[in-house]
C-alpha positions, -999 to +999 in steps of 0.1 A: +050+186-127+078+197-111+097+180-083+116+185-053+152+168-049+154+160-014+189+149-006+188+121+023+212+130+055+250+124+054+259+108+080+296+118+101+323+103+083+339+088+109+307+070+117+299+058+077+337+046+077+334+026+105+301+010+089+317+005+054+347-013+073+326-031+096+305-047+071+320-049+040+308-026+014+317+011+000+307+046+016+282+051-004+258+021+008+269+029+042+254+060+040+223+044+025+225+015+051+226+044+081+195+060+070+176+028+066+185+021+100+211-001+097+239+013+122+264-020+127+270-051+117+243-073+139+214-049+122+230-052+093+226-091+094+189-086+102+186-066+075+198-083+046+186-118+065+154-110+070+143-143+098+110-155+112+129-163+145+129-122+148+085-120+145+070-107+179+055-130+205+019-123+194+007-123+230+025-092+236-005-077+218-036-062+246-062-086+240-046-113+226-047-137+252-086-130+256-090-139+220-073-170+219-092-181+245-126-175+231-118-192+200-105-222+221-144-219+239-158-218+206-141-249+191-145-266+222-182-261+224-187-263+190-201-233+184-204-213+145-175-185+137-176-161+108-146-147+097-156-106+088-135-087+068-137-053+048-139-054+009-107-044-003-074-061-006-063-059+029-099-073+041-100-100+014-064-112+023-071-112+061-106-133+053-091-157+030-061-164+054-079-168+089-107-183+072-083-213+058-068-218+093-098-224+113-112-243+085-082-266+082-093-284+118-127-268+123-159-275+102-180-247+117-168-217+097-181-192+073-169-159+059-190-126+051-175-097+031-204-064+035-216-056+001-195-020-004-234-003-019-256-016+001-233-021+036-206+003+033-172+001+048-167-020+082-193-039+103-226-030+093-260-039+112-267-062+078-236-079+089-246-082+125-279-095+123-268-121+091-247-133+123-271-137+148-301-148+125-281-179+115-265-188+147-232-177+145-222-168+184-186-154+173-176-131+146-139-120+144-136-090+123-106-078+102-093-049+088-124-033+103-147-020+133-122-004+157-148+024+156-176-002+153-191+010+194-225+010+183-227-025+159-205-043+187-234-033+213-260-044+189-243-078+185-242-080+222-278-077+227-279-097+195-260-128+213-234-123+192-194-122+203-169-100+186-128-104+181-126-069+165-085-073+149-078-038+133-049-015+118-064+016+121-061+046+145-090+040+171-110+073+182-112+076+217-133+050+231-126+013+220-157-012+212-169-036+238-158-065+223-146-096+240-109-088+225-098-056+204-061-063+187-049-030+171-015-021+177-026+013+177-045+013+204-025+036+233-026+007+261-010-021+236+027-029+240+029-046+209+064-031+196+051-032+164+028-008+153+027-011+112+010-044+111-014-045+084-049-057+084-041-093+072-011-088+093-030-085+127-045-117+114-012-134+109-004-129+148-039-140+163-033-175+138+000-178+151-008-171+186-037-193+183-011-221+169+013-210+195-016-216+228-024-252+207+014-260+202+012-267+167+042-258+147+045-227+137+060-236+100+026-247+093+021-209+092+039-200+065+018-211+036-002-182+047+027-154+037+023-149+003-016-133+016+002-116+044+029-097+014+001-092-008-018-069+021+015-050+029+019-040-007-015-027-013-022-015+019+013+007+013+020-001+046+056+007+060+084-024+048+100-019+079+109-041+110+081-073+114+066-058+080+102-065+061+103-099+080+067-110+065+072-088+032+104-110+023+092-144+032+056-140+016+076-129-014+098-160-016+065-179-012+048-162-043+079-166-063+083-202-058+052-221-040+025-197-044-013-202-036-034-212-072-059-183-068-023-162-070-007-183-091-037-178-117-036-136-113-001-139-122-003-161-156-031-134-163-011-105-158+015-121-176+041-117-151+067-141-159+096-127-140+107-128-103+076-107-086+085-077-063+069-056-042+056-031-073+041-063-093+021-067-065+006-031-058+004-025-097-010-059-110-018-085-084-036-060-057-059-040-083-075-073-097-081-086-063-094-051-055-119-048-087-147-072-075-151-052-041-151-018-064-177-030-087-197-061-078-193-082-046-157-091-029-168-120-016-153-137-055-120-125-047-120-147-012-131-174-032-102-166-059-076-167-030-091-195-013-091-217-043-070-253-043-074-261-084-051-240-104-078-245-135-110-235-111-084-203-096-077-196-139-117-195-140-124-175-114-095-151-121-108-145-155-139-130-139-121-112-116-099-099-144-129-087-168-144-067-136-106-049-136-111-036-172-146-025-166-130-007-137-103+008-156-131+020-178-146+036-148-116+053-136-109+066-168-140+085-176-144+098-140-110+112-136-116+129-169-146+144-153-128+151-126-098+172-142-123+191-158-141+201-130-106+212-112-094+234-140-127+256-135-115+258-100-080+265-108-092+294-130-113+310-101-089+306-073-061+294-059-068+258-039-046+237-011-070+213-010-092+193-036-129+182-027-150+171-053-185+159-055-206+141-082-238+117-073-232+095-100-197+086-097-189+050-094-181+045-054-154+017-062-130+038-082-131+074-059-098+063-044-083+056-074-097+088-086-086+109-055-048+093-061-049+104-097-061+142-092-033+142-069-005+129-100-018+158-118-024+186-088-004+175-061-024+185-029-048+163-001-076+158-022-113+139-015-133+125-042-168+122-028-202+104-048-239+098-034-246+063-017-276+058+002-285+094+002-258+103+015-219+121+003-192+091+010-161+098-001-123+080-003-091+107+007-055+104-003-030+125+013+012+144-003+040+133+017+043+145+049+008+157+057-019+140+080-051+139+060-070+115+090-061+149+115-075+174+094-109+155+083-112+151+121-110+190+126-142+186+102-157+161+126-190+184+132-200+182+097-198+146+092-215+116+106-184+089+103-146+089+092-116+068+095-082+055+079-045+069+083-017+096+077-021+093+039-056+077+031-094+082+044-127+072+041-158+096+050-194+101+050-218+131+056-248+148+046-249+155+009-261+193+020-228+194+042-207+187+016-201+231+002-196+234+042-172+208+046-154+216+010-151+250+027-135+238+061-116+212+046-100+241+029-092+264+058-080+235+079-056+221+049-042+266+041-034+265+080-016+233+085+001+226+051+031+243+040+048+249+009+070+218+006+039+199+008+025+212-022+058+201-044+060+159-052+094+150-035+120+128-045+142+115-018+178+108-033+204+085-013+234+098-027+253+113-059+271+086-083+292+089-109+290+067-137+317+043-133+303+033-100+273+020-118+286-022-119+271-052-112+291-056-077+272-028-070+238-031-079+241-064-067+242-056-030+214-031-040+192-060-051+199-077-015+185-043+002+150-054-013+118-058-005+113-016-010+085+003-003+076+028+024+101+027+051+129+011+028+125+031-006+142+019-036+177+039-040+175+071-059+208+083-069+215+120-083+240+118-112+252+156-121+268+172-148+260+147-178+247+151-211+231+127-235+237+108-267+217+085-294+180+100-278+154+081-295+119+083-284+099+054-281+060+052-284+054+089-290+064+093-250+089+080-235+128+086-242+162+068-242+194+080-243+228+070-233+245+095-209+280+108-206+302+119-177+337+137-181+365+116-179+336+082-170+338+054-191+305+037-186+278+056-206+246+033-194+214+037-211+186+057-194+146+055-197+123+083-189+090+069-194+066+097-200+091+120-202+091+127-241+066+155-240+078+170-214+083+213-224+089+246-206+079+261-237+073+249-275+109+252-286+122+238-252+112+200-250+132+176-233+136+157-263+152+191-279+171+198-250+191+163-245+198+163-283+215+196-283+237+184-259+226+209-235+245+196-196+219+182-169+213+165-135+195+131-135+182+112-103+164+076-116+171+039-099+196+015-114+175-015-128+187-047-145+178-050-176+172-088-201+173-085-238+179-117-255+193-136-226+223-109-223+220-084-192+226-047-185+225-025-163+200+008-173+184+040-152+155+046-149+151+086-148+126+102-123+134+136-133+160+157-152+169+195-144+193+210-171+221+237-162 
């Protein structure tokens, strides 16, 4: 595939000088610093000392007040609360953490995850009446039911109160529940608006604990839930998100929770966990139950105080993640086939697919995939209960959520964000919908959508890769959206000692005119990569043919020694 090199903005000099002076460090990360935000030396505190003292009063958030009090009703009248929460790893986290505050002072408290097959997403009427029919009076729901008007109104009739505490973009009307928390919502002040799922119920615990005057340290144990959420959820790392992101982390790394600790001896991860080790091995084995069976085991995973009972119940969890792998395999191979008879019909800015027997729990995955390969907003749609459901996935820079709600007519209920999407309709809408999902994508989209980006901070040349360095890089973490890992272009090298590794990926050392450090380089994936037959990569570099690079700096531990390598996101020869 071929990528974009977007160069990040350079800022006036005058300004990046002042910066560099002001705080200590060379041009270069100034520059970087600037376009994170970071414009003097009080942000830049913040910024590298991430502190809890900086979190939002949660009662700046509409609704909050209203919920705190009814939970302080329910305690006080004794009264049954189930904690509601969707099946993924946003909804799991959110359960599990809310769930193990009330229950650390009240005895009156159940969870319910909806059964992804038989429920669907959100609050379901199943939900609802399980709440009423066993006497639970108030149900606080999470990462879910900001669009929930109709089940809200049945559990009013029902008896039944709801605390609806969501992420996602409401519609226009709001559910008549006793308290709605969404930052999102247009009439909340909450400064904040990123908060994930688990994140909204981080605030309603801590204003709860603030309204009871407990200390707000006995919070904390619930961070390393709160980081897990922002990493799969791929919500921004930015402001509150950075705050919570980089204290849950030190929690995982040093004190984490046994239901985590027991995912991480699994997937073998024996070095300091970041923000990737999450999303890539920690959030898709939580994740697997709610694809394939029932989510309610990875609550009971996350929930669990025995690291040998957490080992137990992580092994299942872990044996439903290789039958989903198996799953996502097989239906993605389905899936490319079906788009290269497309491809050779037409020319497409949008992918929607449909098969009635593809597995539900892995059409995201699927959707995110098709887009590796194609690059364009693509929905992977299957049959479930008679009906075409589907998961979206969005390129950079363009709002999937606004264009599947110029398709509104066609389908009976949608939701999500900028960059992901759940749907439903009519399986005979679905050639309709594939058609207006088309012309709405061809009128809005424009060509640098269609092209993967890479964002690059800044050129380097070789001697400036050192450990002084890359150690203040290191400081700029946790990365993800919002605070991307540095990309640095390097121009004008070429390469020596290639080896490939594995029948795909390549190293080589690199070399710079009149540069003394020649640092090793990785490009994983990258040994097959060809314009034509004769003209691999692998061909290429050993000719000694000159080339651009952009990769990350990464440190690299080989026999207790350390070094610093690249790791290449692309090459573009002269």
């Amino acid at each position: 595939m071929e990528y974009v090199w977007k160069q990040k903005p350079k800022t006036a000099q005058p300004v990046i000088d002042k910066l560099s002076k002001d705080i200590n460090v060379n041009a270069t990360l100034a520059n970087m610093l600037f376009n994170r935000g970071v414009e003097n030396f009080d942000q830049a505190k913040d910024y590298f000392r991430p502190s809890l003292n900086l979190l939002h009063d949660p009662f700046l958030m509409k609704d909050m007040d209203a919920a705190v009090l009814r939970i302080t009703q329910a305690v006080k009248n004794q009264e049954h609360i189930l904690v509601y929460g969707d099946y993924d790893v946003d909804g799991t986290t959110a359960v599990a953490l809310v769930y193990e505050f009330l229950k650390g002072f009240y005895p009156h408290v159940d969870f319910y995850i909806p059964d992804r097959y038989k429920e669907g997403y959100g609050i379901s009427d199943r939900g609802v009446r399980f709440a009423a029919e066993n006497g639970f009076s108030l149900v606080i729901a999470l990462d879910c039911g900001i669009k929930a008007m109709d089940k809200v109104e049945l559990a009013t009739q029902l008896g039944v109160d709801f605390i609806i505490c969501d992420h996602h973009t409401p519609g226009d009307e709001l559910p008549q529940a006793v308290a709605v928390l969404d930052p999102k919502r247009q009439d909340c002040p909450y400064p904040y608006k990123e908060l994930s799922g688990c994140g909204v119920g981080f605030k309603l615990i801590q204003a709860y604990a603030k309204a009871q005057q407990l200390e707000e340290s006995s919070l904390y144990a619930y961070l390393d839930l709160v980081v897990v959420s922002i990493a799969a959820d791929i919500v921004p790392i930015t402001g509150e998100n950075r705050i919570l992101a980089y204290y849950g982390l030190d929690r995982i790394n040093n004190t984490p929770r046994a239901g985590l600790k027991a995912l991480m001896l699994l997937a073998k991860l024996e070095k300091e966990i970041q923000i990737s080790e999450i999303v890539f091995k920690i959030g898709p084995r939580i994740n697997a139950s709610g694809r394939l069976e029932h989510a309610k085991a990875s609550v009971e995973l996350l929930l669990a105080t025995n690291l040998d009972e957490a080992i137990d119940r992580a092994k299942l969890v872990d044996e439903v993640n290789a039958t989903r792998r198996n799953f996502d395999e097989h239906i993605t191979k389905e899936a490319f086939e079906m788009l290269a008879l497309q491809e050779a019909e037409a020319q497409w800015n949008s992918t929607v697919l449909f098969k009635e027997d593809w597995h539900k729990g892995v059409i995201g995955i699927v959707a995110s995939r098709c887009i590796e390969k194609y690059y364009r907003p693509t929905i992977i749609l299957t049959e479930s209960n008679n009906k075409a459901t589907g998961s979206a996935r969005s390129v950079v820079d363009f709002d999937i959520y606004e264009a599947i709600a110029e398709c509104a007519d066609l389908l009976d209920q949608f939701g999500g964000h900028k960059y992901a999407a759940g749907l439903t309709l009519d399986v005979k809408n679905v050639p309709a919908f594939q058609k207006k999902f088309e012309e709405v994508v061809s009128s809005r989209i424009e060509a640098v959508h269609l092209k993967p980006v890479i964002e690059v901070d800044d050129a380097l040349l070789l001697d400036q890769i050192n450990y002084k360095f890359y150690n203040i890089l290191k400081q700029m973490a946790p990365f993800g959206p919002g605070n991307t890992e540095p990309v640095f272009r390097i121009q004008n090298v070429y390469a020596e000692e290639v080896t490939v590794l594995k029948d795909k990926h390549l190293r080589f050392k690199i070399m710079q005119d009149g540069q003394v450090t020649t640092p090793v380089c990785l490009g994983f994936g990258m040994a097959d990569r060809s314009k034509d037959p004769d003209l691999t990569t692998v061909n290429m570099l050993r000719g000694k043919m000159r080339f651009d690079i952009v990769a990350e700096m990464r440190e690299n531990f080989f026999r207790d020694k350390s070094s610093l390598q690249l790791y290449v996101k692309d090459i573009k020869f002269d």
